[in-house]
C-alpha positions in Angstrom: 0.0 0.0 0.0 2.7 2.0 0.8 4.2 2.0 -2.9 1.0 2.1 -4.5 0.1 5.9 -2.1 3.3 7.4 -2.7 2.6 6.8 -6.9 -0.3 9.1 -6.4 -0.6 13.3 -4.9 -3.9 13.2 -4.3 -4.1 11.0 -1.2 -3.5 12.9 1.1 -5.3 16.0 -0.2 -8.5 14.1 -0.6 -8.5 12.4 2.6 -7.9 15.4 4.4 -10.5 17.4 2.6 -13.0 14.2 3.5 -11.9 13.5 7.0 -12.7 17.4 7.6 -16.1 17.6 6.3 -17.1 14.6 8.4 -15.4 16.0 11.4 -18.1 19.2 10.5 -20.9 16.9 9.9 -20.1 15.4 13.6 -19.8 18.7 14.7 -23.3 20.1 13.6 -25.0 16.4 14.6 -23.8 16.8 18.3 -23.4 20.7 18.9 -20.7 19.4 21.5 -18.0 22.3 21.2 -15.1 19.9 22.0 -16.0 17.8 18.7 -14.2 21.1 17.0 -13.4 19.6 13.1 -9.6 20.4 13.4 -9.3 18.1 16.6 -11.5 15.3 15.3 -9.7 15.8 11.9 -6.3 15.3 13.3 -7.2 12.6 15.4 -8.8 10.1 13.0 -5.5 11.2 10.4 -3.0 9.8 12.9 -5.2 7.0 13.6 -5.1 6.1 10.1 -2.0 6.3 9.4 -0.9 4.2 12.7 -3.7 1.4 11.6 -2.7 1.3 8.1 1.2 1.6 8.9 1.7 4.7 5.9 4.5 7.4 6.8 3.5 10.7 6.9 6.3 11.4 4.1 4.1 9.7 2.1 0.7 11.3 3.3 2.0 14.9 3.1 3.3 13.8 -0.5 -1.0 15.3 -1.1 -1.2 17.0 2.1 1.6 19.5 1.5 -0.7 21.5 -1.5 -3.2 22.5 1.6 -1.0 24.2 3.5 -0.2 26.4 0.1 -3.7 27.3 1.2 -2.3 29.0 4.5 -1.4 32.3 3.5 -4.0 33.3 1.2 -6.3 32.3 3.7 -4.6 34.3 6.5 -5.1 37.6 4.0 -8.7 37.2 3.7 -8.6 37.4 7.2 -8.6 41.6 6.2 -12.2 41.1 4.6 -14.0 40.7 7.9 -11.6 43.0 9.7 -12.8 45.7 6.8 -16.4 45.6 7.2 -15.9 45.9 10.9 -13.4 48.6 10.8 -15.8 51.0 12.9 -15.7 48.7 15.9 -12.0 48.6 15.9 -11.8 52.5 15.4 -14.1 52.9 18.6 -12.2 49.8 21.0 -8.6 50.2 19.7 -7.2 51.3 23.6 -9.4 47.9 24.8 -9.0 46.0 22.2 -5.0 46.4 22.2 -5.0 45.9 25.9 -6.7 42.9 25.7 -4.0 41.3 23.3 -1.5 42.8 25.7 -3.0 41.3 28.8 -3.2 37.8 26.6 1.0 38.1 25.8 1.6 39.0 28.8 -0.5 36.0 30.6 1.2 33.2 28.0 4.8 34.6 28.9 4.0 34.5 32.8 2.5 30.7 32.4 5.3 29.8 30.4 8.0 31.1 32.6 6.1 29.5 36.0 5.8 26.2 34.3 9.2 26.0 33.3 10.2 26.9 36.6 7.8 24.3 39.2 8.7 21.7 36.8 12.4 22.8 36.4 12.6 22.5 32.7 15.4 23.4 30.7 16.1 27.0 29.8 15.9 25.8 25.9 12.6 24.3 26.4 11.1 27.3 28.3 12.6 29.5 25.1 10.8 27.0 22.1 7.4 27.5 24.1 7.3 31.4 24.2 6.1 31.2 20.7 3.5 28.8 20.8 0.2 31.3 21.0 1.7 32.9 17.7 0.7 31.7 14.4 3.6 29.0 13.1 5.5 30.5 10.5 6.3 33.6 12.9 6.8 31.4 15.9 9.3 29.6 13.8 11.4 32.0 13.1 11.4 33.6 16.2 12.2 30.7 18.1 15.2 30.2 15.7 16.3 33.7 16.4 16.2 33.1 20.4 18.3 29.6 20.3 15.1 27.6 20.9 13.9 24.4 19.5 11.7 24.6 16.3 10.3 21.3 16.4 9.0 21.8 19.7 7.5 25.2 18.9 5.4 23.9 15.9 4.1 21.4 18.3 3.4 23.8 20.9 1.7 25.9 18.6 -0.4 23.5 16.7 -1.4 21.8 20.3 -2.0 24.9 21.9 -4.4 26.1 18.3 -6.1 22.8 18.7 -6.9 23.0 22.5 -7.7 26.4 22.0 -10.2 26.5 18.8 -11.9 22.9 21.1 -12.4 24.8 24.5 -13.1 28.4 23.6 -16.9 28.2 23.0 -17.8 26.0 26.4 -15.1 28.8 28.4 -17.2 31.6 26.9 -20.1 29.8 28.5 -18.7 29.0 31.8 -17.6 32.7 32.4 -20.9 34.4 30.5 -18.2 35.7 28.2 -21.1 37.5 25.7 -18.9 40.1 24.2 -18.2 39.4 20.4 -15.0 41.8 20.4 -14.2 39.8 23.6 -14.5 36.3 22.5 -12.9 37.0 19.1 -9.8 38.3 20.6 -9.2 35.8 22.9 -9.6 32.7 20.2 -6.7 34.8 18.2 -4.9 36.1 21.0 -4.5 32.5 22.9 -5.0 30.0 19.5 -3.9 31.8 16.2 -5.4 30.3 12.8 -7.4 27.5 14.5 -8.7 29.7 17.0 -9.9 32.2 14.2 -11.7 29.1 12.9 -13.9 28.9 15.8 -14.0 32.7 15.4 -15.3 32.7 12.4 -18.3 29.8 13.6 -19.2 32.0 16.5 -19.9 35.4 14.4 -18.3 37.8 12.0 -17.2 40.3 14.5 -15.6 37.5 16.1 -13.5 36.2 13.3 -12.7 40.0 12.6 -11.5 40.7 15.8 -9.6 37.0 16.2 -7.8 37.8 12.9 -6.8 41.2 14.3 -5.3 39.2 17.0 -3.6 37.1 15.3 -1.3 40.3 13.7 -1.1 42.2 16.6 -0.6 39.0 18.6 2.6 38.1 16.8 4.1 41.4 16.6 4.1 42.4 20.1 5.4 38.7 21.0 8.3 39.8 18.7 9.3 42.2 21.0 8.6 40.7 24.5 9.9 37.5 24.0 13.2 38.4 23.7 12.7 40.4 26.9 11.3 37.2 28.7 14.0 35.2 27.4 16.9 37.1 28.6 15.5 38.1 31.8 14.7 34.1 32.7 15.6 31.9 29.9 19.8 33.1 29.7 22.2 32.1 32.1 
């Protein structure tokens, strides 16, 4: 089987592109927020490919052409963000400090954990990226002397968990603000935090892809600051 997949590109496309709208279909039967298509998605992939013994060289030979996807995507992120320019305009002091207060609560959790389980410094500095979107977090993770595997699996755990839990938080806290709930899915869970966004409400996925920008920029600048302050011996 494993010859007869890697002769072909579209395996890994097309069961990606199924997987997903049956992870969507689960979704919308149960209305149970956890089920979030991304999760399920991932989760019946890797099961696949452990049951059926294929590589994932061999299943991102397909899967590779949907993450081309990633940055075009990302830019019609500006669309919503456009039509709800006027909310933005009237919040920017909140809605900045919100992403601030977001940063800075990541960089505090990150630094505590690393301590009370006396991690290694390198560790601590591949997970300051992780509530950035990936190909920022990358490179900033290579510019601080961290580990980039690690960061890419920080980030794509901490999207996943993220984009799951958000709605049933919002419900648990009678979070009812849109501007509110879509900054804290781009603020704490980048791209797949948007996604739930985006489910929730168009201010929402406005605001969570505002996040998402300002989100990574500002972690350009403190991370460094965390990292020499606790990180450098």
């Amino acid at each position: 089987m494993q010859d007869f997949l890697q002769q072909t590109s579209y395996f890994g496309f097309v069961i990606t592109i199924v997987i997903y709208y049956l992870s969507l279909y689960i979704k919308n039967k149960t209305k149970l927020s956890i089920l979030n298509p991304l999760l399920v998605t991932t989760i019946i992939i890797v099961a696949i490919l452990l049951v059926f013994n294929i590589n994932y060289e061999t299943y991102n030979i397909g899967a590779k052409y949907i993450s081309y996807f990633l940055t075009p995507t990302t830019v019609c992120l500006a669309i919503p963000l456009y039509k709800q320019i006027k909310i933005l305009k009237k919040n920017v002091i909140g809605i900045l400090s919100g992403i601030l207060a977001g940063i800075i609560a990541n960089a505090t959790v990150i630094v505590l954990l690393t301590k009370i389980f006396k991690m290694n410094n390198e560790l601590g500095t591949s997970l300051l990226s992780k509530s950035i979107t990936a190909p920022i977090a990358i490179g900033l993770t290579d510019e601080l002397g961290g580990i980039s595997s690690i960061t890419v699996f920080a980030v794509i755990l901490s999207g996943i968990i993220g984009a799951a839990i958000a709605p049933t938080i919002f419900k648990l806290l009678h979070i009812k603000d849109e501007t509110a709930q879509g900054l804290a899915c781009g603020t704490s869970a980048h791209g797949s935090g948007t996604t739930t966004a985006l489910e929730l409400g168009e201010i929402q996925g406005a605001m969570s892809g505002l996040a998402i920008i300002v989100t990574g920029l500002i972690t350009t600048i403190i991370a460094p600051i965390v990292n020499h302050i606790f990180f450098i011996v």
